[in-house]
N, C-alpha and C positions, 0 to 999 in steps of 0.2 A: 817425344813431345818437346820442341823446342818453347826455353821459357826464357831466354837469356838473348839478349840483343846488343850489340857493337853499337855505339853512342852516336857515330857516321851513319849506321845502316838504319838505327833506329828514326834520326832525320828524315835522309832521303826516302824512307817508304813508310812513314807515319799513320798512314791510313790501314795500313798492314797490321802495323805494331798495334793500332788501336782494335781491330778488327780479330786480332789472338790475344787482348787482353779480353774483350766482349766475351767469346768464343772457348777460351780457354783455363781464364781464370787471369791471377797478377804477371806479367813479364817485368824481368827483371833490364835494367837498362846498366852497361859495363861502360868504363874508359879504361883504356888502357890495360884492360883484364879485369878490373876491378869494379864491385857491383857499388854501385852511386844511388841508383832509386830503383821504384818498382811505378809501373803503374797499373790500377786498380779500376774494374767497371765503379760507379758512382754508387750501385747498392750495397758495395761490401765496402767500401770506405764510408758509407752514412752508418752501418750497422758498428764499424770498428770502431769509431767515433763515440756512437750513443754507449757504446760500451765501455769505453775508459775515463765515460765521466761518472762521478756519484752522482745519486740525485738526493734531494736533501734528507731522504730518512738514513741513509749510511752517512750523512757528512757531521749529524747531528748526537748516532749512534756509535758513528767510528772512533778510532782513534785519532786524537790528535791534540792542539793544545789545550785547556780550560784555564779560565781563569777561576781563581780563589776569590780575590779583593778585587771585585769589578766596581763596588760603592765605596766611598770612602767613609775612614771614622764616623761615626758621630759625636758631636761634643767638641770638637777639634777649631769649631768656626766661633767669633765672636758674637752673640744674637743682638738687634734693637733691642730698645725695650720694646715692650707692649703698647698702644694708646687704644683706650679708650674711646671709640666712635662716639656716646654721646656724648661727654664731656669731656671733650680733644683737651683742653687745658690743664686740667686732672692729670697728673701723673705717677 
């Protein structure tokens, strides 16, 4: 089972290459002897996709950073005073 394509041959006959990815499963695409990509039917690249992303109960439960000090001090800030709504003058 040929799975590995020359970069020229994979051009020139595209509809091939696309037709033993369909048919076959991922073909590998070479330059120069050297594997560069693969290409993949659309089902198995949406599934490998949906699968290396977290969804948010592992990104909430996983590992990773937390913060400690998200609010700052209190007591650290200057307050107004108070006024009195009925007798604004009153202080």
């Amino acid at each position: 089972m040929k799975n590995s394509w020359q970069l020229q041959k994979a051009k020139a006959q595209f509809s091939d290459f696309l037709d033993a990815a369909l048919k076959k499963g991922p073909q590998i695409v070479t330059r120069r002897g050297i594997a560069e990509a693969v290409l993949v039917p659309i089902g198995q690249w949406r599934r490998l996709q949906s699968q290396s992303r977290p969804n948010i109960k592992e990104l909430l439960l996983g590992h990773g950073p937390r913060f400690d000090d998200i609010a700052p001090k209190r007591g650290a800030w200057k307050r107004r005073p108070t006024v009195d709504l009925a007798n604004p003058d009153i202080q």
